[in-house]
MOPAC internal coordinates of N, CA, C and O (Angstrom, degrees):
PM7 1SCF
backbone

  N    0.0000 0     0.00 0     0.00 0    0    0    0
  C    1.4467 1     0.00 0     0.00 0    1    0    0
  C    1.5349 1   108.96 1     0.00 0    2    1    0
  O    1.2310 1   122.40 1   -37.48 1    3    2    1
  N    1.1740 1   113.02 1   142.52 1    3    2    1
  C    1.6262 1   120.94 1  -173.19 1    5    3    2
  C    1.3684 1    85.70 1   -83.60 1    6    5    3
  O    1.2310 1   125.14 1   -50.09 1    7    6    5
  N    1.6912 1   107.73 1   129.91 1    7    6    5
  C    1.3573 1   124.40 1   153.44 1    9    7    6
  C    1.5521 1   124.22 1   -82.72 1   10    9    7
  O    1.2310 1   117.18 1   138.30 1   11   10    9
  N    1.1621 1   122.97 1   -41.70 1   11   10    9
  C    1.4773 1   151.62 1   167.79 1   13   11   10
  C    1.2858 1   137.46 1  -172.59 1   14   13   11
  O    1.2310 1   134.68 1   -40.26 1   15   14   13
  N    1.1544 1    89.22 1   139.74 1   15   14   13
  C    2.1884 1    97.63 1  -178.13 1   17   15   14
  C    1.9904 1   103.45 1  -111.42 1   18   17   15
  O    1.2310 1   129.62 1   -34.30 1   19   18   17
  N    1.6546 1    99.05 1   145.70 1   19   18   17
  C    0.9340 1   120.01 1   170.40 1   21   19   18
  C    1.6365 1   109.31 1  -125.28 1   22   21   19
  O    1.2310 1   128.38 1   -29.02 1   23   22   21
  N    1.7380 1   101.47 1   150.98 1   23   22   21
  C    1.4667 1    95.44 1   166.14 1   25   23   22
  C    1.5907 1    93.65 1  -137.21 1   26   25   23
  O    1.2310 1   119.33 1   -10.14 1   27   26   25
  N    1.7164 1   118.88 1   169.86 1   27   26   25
  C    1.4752 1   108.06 1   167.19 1   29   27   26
  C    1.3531 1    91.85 1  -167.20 1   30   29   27
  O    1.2310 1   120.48 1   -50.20 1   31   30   29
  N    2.0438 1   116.68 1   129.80 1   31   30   29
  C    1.0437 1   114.97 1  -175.75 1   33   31   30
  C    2.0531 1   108.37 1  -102.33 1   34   33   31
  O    1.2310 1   104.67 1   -18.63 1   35   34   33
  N    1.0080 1   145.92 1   161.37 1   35   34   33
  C    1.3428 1   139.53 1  -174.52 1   37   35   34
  C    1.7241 1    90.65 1  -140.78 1   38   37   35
  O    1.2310 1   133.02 1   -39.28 1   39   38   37
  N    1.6114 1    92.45 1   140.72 1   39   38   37
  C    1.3130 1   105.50 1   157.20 1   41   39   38
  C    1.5139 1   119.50 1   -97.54 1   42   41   39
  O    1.2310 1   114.48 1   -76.41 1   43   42   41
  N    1.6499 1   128.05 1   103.59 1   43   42   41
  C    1.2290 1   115.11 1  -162.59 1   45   43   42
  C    1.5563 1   126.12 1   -71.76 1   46   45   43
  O    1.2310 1   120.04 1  -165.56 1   47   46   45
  N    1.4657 1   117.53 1    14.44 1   47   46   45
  C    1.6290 1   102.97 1  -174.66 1   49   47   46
  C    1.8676 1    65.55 1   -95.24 1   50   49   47
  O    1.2310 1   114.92 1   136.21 1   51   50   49
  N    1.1481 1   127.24 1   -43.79 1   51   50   49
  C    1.7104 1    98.68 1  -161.86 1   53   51   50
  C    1.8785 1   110.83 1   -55.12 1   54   53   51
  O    1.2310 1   116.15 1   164.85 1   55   54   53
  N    1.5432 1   124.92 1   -15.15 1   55   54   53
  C    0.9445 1   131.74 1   176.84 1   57   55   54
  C    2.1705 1   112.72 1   -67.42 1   58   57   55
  O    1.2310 1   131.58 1   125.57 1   59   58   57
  N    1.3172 1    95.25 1   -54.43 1   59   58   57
  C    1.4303 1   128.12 1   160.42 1   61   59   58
  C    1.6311 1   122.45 1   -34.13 1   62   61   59
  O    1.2310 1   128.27 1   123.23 1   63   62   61
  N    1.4354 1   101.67 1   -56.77 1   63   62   61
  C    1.1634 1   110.46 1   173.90 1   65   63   62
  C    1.8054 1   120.39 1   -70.09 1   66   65   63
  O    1.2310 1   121.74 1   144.72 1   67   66   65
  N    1.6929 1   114.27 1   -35.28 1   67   66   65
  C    1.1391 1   108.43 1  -168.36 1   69   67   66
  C    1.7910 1    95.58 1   -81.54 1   70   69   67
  O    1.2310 1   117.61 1   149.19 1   71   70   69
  N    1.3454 1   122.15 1   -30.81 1   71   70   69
  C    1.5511 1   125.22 1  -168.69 1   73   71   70
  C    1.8731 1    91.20 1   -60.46 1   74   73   71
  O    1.2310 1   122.05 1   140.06 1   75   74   73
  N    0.9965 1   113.68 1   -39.94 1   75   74   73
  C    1.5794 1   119.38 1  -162.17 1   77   75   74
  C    1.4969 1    97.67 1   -67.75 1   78   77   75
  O    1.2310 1   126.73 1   104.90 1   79   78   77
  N    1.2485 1   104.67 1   -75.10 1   79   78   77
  C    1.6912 1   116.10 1   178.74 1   81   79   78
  C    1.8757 1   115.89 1   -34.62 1   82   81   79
  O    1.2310 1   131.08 1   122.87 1   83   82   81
  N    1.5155 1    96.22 1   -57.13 1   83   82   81
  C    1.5842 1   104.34 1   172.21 1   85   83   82
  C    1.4668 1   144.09 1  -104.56 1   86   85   83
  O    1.2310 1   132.05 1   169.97 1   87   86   85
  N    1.3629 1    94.34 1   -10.03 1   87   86   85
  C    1.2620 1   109.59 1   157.51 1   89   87   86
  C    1.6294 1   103.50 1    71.03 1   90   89   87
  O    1.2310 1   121.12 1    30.22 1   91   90   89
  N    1.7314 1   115.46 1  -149.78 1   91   90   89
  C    1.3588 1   124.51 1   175.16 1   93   91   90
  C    1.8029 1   111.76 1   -28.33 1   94   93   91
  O    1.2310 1   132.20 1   129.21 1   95   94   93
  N    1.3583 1    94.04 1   -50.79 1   95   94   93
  C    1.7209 1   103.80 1  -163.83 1   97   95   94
  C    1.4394 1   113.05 1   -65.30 1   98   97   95
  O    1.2310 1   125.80 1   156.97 1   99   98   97
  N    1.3545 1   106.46 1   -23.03 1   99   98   97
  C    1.7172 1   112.93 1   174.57 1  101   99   98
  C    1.4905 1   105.79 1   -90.01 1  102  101   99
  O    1.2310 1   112.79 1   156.90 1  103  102  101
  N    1.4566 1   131.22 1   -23.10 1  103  102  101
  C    1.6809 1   117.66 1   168.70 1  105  103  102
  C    1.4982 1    95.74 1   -88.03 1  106  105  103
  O    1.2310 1   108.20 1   127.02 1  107  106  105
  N    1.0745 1   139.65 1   -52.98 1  107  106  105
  C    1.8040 1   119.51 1  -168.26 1  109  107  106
  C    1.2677 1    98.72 1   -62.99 1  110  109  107
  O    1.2310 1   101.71 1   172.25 1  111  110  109
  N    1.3467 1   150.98 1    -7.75 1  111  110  109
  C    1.2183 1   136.56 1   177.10 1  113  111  110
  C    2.0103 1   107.40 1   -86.54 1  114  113  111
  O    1.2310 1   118.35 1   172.94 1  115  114  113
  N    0.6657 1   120.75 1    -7.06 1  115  114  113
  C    1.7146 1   138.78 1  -144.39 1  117  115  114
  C    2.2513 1    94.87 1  -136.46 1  118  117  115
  O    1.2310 1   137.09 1   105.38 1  119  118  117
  N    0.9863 1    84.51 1   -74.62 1  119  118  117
  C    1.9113 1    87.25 1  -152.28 1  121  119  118
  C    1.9006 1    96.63 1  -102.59 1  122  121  119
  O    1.2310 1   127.19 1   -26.71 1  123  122  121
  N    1.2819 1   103.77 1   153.29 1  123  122  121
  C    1.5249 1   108.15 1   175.08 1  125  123  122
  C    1.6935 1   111.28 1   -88.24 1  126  125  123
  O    1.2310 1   121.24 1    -2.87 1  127  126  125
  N    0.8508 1   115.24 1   177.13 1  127  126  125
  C    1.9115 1   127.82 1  -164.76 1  129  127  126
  C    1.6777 1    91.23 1   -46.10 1  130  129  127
  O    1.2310 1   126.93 1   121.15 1  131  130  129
  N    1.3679 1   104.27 1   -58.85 1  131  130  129
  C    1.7663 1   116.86 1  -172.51 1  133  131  130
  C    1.3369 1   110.41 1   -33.08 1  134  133  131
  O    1.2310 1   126.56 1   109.95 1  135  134  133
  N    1.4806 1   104.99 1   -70.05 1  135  134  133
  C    1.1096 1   124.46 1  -149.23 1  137  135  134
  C    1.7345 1    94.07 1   -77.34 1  138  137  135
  O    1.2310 1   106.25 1   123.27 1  139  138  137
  N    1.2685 1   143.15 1   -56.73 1  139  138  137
  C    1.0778 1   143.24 1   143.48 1  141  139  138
  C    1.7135 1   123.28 1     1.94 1  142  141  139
  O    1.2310 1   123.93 1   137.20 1  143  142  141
  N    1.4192 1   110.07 1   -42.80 1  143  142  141
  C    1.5644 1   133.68 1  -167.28 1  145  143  142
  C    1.4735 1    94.19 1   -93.51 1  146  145  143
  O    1.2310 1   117.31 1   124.03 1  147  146  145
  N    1.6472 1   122.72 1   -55.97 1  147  146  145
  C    1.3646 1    99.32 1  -177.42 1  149  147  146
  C    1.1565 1   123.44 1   -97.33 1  150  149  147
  O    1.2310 1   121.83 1  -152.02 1  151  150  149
  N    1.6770 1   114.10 1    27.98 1  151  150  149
  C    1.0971 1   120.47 1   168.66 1  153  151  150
  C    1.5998 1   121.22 1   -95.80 1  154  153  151
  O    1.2310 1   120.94 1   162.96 1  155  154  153
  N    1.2004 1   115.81 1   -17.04 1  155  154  153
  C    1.5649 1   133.20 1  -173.96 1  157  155  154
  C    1.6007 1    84.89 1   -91.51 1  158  157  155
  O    1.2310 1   118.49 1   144.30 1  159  158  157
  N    1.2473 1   120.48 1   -35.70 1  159  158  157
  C    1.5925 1    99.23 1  -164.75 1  161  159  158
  C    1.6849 1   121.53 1   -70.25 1  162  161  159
  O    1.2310 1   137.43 1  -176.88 1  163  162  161
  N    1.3966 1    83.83 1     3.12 1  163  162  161
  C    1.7071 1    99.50 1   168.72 1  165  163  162
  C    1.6140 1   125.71 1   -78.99 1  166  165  163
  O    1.2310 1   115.28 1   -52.14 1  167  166  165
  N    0.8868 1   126.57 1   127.86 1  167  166  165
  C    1.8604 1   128.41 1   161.34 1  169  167  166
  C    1.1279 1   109.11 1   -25.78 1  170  169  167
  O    1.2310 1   124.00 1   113.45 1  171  170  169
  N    1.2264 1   109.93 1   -66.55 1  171  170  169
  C    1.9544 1   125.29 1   161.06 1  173  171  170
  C    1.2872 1   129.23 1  -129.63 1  174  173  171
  O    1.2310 1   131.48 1   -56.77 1  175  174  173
  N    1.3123 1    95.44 1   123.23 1  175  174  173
  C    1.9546 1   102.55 1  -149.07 1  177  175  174
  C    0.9530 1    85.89 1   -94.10 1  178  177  175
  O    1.2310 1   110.10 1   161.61 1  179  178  177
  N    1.6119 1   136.20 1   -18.39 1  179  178  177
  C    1.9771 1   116.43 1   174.38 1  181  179  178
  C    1.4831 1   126.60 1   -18.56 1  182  181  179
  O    1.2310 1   122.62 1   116.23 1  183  182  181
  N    1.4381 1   112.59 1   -63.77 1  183  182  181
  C    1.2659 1   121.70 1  -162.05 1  185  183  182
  C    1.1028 1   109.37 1   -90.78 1  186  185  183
  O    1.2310 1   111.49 1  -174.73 1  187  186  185
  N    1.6019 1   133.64 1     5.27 1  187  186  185
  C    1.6399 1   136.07 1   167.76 1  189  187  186
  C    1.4525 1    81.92 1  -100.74 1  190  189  187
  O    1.2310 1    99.16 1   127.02 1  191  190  189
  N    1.2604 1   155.12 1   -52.98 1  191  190  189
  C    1.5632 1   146.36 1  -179.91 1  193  191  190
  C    1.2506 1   105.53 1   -34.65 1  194  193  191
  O    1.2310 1   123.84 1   111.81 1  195  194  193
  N    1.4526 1   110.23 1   -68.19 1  195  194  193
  C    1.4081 1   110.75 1  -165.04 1  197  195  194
  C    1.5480 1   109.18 1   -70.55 1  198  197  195
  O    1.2310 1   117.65 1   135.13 1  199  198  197
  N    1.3019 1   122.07 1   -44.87 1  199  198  197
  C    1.8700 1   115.64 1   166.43 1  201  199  198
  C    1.4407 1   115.42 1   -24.79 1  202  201  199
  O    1.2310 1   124.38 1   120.68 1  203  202  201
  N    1.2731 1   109.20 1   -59.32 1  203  202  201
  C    1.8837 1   124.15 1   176.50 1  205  203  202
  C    1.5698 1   116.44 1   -46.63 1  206  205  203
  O    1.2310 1   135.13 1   138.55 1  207  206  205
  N    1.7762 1    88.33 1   -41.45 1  207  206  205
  C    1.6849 1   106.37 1  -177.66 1  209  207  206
  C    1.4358 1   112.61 1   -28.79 1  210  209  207
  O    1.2310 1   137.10 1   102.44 1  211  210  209
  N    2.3282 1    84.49 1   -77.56 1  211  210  209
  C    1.3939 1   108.35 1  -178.25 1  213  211  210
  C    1.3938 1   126.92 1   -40.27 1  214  213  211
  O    1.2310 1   131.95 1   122.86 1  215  214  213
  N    1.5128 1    94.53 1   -57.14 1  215  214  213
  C    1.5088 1   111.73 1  -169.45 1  217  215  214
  C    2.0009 1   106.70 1   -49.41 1  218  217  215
  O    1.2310 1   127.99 1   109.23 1  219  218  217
  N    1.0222 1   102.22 1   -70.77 1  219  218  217
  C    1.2779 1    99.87 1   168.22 1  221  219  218
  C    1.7796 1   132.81 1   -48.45 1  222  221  219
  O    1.2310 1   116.92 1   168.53 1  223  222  221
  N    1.4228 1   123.46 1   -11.47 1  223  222  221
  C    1.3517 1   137.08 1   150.45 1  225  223  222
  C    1.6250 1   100.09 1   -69.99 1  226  225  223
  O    1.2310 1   124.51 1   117.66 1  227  226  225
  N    1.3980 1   108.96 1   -62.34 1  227  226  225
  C    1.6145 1    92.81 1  -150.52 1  229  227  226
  C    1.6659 1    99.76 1   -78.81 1  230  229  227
  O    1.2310 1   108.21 1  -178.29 1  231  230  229
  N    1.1392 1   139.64 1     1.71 1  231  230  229
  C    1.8072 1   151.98 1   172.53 1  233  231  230
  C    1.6513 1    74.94 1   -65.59 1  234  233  231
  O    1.2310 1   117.58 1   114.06 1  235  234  233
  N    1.4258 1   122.22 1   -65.94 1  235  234  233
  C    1.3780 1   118.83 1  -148.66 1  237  235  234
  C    1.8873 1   125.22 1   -51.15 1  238  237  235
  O    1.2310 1   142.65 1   143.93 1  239  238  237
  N    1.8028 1    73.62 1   -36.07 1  239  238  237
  C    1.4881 1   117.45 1  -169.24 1  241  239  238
  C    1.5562 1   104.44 1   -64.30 1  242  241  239
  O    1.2310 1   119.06 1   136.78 1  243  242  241
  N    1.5854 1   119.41 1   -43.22 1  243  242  241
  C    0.9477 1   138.91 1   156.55 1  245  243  242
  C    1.0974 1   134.57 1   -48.65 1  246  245  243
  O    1.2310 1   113.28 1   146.76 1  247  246  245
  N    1.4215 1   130.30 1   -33.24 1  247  246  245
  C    1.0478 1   133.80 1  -171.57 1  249  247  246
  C    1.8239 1   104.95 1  -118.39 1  250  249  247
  O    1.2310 1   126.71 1  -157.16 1  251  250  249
  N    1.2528 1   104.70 1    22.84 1  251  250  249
  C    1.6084 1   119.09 1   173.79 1  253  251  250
  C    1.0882 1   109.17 1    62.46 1  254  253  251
  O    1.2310 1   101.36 1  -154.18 1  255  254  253
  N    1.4416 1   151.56 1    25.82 1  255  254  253
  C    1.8374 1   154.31 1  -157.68 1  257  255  254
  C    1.3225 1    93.98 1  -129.61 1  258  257  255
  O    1.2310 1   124.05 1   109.10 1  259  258  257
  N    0.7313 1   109.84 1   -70.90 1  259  258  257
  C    1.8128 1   117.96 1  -153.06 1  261  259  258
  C    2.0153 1    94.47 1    91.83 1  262  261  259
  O    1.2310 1   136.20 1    16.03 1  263  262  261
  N    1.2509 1    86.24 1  -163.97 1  263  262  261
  C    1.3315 1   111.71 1  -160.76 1  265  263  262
  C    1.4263 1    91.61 1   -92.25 1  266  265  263
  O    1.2310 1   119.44 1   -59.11 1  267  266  265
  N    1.4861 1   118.68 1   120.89 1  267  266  265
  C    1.5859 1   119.60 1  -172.50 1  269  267  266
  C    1.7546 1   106.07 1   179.43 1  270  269  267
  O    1.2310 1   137.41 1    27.65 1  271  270  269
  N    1.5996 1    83.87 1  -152.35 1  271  270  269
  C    1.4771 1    85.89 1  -173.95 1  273  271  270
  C    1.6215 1   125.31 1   -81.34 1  274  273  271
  O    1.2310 1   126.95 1  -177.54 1  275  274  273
  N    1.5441 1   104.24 1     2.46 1  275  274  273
  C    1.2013 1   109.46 1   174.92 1  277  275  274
  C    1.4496 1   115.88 1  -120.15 1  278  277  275
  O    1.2310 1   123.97 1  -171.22 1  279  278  277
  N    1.6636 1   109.99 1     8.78 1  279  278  277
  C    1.4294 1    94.01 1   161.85 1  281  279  278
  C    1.6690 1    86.83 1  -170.17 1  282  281  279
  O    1.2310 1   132.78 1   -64.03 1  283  282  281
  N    1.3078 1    92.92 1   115.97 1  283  282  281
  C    1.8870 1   100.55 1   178.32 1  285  283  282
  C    1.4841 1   124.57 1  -100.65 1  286  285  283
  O    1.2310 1   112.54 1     9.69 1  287  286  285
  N    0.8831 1   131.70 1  -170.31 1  287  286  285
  C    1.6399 1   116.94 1   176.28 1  289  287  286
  C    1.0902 1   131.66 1  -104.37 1  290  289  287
  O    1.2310 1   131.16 1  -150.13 1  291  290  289
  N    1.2732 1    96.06 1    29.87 1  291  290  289
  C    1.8056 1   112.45 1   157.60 1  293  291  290
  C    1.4968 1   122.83 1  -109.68 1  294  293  291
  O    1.2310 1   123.90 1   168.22 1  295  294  293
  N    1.9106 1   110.12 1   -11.78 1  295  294  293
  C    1.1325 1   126.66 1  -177.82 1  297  295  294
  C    1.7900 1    94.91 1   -66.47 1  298  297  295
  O    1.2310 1   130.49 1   155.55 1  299  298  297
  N    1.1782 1    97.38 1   -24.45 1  299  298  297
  C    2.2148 1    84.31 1   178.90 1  301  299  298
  C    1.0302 1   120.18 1  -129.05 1  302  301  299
  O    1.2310 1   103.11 1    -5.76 1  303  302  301
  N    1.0493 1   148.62 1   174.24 1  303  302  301
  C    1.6156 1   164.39 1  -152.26 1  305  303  302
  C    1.0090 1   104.42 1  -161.40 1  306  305  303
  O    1.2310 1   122.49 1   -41.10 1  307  306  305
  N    1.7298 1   112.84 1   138.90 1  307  306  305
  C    1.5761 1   128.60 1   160.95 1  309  307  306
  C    1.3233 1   104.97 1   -97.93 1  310  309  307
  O    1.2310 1   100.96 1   -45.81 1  311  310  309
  N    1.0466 1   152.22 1   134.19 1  311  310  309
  C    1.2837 1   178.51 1  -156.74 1  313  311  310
  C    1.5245 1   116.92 1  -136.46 1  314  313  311
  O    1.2310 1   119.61 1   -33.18 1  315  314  313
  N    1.8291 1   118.34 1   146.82 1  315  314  313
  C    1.4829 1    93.22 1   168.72 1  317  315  314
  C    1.8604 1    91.88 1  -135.90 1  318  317  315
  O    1.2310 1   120.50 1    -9.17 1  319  318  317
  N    0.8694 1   116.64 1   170.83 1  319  318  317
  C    1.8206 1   130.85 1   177.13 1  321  319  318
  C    1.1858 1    94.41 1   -88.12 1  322  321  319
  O    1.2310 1   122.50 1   -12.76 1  323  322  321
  N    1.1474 1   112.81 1   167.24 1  323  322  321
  C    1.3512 1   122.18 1   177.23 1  325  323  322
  C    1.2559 1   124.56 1   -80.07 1  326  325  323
  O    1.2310 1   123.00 1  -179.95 1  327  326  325
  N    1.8985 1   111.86 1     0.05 1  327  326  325
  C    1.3621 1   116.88 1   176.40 1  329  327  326
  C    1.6795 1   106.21 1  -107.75 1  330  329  327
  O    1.2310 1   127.65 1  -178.95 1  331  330  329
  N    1.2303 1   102.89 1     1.05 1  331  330  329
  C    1.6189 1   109.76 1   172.64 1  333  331  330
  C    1.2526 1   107.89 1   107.03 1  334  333  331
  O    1.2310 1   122.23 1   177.81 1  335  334  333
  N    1.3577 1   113.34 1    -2.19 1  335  334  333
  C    1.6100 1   115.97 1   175.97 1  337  335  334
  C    1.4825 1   111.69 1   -47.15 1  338  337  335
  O    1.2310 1   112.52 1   -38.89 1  339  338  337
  N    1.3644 1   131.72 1   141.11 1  339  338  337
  C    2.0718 1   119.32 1   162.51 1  341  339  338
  C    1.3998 1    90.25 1   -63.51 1  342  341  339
  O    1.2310 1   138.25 1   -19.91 1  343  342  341
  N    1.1599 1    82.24 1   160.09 1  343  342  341
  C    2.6012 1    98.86 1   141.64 1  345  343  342
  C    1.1078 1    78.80 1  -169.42 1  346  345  343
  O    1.2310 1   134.32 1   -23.79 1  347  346  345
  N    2.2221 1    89.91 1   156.21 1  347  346  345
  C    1.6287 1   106.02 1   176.76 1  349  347  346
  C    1.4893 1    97.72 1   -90.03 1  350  349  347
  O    1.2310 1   119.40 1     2.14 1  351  350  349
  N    1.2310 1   118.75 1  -177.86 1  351  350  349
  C    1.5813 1   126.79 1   153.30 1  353  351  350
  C    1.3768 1    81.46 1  -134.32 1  354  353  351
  O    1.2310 1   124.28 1   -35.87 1  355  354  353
  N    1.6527 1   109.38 1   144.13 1  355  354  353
  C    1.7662 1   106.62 1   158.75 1  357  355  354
  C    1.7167 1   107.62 1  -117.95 1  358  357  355
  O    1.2310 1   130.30 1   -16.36 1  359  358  357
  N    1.0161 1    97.74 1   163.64 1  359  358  357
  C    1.8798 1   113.16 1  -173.91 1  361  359  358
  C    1.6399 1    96.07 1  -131.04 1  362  361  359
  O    1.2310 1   129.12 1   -35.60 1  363  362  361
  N    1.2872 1   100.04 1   144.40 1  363  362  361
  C    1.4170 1   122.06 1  -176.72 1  365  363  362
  C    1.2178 1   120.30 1    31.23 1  366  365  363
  O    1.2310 1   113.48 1    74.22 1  367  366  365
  N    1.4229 1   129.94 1  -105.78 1  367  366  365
  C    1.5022 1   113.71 1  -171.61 1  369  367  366
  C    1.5989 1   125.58 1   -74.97 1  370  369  367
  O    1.2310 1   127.22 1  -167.78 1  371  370  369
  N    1.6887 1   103.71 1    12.22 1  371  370  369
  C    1.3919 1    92.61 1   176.65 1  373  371  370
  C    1.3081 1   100.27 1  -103.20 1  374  373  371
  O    1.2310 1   113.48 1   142.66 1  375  374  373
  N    1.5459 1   129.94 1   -37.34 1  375  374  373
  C    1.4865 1   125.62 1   143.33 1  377  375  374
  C    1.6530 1   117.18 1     1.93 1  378  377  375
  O    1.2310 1   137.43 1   104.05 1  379  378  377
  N    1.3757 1    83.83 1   -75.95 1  379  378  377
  C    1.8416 1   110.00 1  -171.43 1  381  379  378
  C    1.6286 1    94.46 1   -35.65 1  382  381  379
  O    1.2310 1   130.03 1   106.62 1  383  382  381
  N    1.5753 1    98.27 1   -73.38 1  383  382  381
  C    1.6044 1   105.17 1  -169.61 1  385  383  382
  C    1.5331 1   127.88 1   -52.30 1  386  385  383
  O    1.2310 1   125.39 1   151.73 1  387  386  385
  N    1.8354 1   107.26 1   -28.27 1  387  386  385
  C    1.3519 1   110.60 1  -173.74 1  389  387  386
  C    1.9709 1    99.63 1   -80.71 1  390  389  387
  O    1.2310 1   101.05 1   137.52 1  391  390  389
  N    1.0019 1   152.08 1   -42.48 1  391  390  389
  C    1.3302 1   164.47 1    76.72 1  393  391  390
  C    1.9285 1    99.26 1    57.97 1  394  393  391
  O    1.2310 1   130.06 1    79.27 1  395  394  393
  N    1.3188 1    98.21 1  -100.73 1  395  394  393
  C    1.9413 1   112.07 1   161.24 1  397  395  394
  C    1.1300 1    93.13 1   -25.26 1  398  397  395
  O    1.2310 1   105.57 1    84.78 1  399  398  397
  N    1.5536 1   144.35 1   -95.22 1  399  398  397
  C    1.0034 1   130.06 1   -98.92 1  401  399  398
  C    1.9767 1    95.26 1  -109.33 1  402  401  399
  O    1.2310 1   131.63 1  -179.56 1  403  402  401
  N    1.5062 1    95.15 1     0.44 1  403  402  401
  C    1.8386 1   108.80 1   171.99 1  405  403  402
  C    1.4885 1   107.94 1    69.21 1  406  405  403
  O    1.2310 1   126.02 1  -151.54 1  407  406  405
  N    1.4310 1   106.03 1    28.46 1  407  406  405
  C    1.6430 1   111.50 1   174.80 1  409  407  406
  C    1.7790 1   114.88 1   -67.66 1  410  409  407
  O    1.2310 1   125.84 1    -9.79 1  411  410  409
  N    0.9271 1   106.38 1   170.21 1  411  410  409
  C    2.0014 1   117.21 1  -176.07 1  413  411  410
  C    1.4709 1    87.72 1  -116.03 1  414  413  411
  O    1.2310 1   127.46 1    85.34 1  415  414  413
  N    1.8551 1   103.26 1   -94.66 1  415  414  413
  C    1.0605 1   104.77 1  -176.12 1  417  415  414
  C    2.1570 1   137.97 1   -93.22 1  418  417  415
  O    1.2310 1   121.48 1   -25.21 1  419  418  417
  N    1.0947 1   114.78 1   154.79 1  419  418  417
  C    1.4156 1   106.77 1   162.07 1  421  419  418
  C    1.4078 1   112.58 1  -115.61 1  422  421  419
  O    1.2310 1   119.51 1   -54.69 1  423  422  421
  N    1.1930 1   118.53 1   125.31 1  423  422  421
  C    1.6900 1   127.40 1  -178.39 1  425  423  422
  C    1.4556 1   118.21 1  -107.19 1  426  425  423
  O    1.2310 1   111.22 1   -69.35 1  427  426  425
  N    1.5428 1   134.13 1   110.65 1  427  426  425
  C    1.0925 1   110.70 1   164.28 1  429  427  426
  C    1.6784 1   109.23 1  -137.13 1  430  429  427
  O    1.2310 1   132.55 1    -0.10 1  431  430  429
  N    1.7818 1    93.37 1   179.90 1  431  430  429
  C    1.3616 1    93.81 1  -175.19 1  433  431  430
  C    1.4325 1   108.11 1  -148.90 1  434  433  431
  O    1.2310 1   129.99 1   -37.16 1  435  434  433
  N    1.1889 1    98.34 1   142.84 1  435  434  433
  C    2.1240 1    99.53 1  -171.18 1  437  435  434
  C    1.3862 1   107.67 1  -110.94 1  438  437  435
  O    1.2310 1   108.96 1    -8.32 1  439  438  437
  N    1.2140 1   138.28 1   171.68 1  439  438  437
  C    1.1943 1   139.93 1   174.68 1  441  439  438
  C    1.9541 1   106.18 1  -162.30 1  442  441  439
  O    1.2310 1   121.61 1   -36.96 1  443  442  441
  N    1.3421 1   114.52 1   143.04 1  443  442  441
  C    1.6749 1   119.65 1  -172.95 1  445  443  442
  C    1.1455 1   111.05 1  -146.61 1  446  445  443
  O    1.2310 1   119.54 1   -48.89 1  447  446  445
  N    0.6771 1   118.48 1   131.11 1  447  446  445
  C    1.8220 1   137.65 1   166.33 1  449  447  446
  C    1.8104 1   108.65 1  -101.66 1  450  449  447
  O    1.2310 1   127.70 1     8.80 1  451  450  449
  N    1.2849 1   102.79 1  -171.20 1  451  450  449
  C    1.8788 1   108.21 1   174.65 1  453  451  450
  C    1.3377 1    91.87 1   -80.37 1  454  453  451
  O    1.2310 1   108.48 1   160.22 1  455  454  453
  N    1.2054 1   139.15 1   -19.78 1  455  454  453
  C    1.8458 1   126.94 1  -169.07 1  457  455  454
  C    1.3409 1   108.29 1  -115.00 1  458  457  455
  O    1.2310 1   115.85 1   136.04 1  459  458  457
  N    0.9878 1   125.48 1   -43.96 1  459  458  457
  C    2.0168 1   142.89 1  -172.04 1  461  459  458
  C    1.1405 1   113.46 1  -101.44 1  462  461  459
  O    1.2310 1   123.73 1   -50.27 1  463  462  461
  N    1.2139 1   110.46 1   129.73 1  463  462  461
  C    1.5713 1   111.70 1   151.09 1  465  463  462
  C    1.9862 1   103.68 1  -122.60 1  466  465  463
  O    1.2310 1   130.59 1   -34.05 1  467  466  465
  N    1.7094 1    97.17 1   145.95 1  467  466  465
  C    1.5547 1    79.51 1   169.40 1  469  467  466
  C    1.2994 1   121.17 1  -143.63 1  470  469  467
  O    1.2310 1   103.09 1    36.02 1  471  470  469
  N    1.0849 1   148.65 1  -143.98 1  471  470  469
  C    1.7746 1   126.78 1   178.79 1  473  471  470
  C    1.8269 1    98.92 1  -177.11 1  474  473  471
  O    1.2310 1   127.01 1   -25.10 1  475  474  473
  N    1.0950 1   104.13 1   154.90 1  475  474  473
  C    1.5191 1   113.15 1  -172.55 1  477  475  474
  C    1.3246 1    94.17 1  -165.77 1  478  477  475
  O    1.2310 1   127.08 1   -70.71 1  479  478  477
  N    1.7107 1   103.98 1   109.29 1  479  478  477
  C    1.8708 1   115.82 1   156.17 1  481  479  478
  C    1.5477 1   112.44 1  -120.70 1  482  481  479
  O    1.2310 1   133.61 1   -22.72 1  483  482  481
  N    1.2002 1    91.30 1   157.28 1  483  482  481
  C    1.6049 1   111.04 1  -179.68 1  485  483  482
  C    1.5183 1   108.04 1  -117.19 1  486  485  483
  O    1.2310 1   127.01 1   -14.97 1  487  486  485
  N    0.8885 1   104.11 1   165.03 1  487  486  485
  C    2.0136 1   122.09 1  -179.17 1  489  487  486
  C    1.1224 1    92.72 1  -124.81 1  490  489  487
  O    1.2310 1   117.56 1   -67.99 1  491  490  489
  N    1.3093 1   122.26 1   112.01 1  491  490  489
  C    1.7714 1   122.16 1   140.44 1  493  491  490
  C    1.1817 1   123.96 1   -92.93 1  494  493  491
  O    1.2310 1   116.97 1   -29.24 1  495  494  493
  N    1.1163 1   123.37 1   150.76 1  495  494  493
  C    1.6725 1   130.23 1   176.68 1  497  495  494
  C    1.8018 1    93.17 1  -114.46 1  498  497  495
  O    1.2310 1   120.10 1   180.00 1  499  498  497

């Protein structure tokens, strides 16, 4: 049974612009060490930034919070398989929430162009 769906679209020069302006302090605020690492390993890590962005809005979106005091953006991780598939892992309060809310699975999926990035998760119970 679907517990909740999220979607979230990003415009990536607005992603672009804040990495530029802030540099380190705007990805450790946003992405974990990982995700950070295989994001630099890009030519242009904009549009893997902003994928993470979404994904992590629409997880939020999903899980009815938004981005707050009960689930921040360190509570999840984008992850990839070795065939390029995403998966989240969550840490602390998204734990909490997937747990609460008696979910199984979380599913998501990102997609980027040179302008967009966008993301769509689901909650299963």
């Amino acid at each position: 049974m679907i517990l909740g769906i999220g979607i979230d679209i990003i415009e990536v020069a607005r992603i672009a612009s804040s990495h530029e302006r802030f540099g380190e302090r705007f990805l450790n605020r946003l992405l974990l060490a990982d995700e950070i690492a295989y994001c630099l390993t890009h030519k242009n890590p904009a549009p893997f930034i902003a994928a993470r962005f979404a994904a992590k809005e629409a997880i939020s979106k999903a899980f009815g919070t938004g981005i707050g005091a009960r689930l921040g953006w360190h509570d999840m991780e984008i992850r990839r398989k070795e065939s390029g598939e995403p998966f989240v892992v969550l840490h602390g309060g998204g734990k909490k929430l997937f747990e609460s809310r008696g979910a199984k699975q979380l599913l998501v999926s990102l997609s980027h162009t040179e302008n967009y990035a966008a993301a769509t998760a689901v909650l299963e119970s």
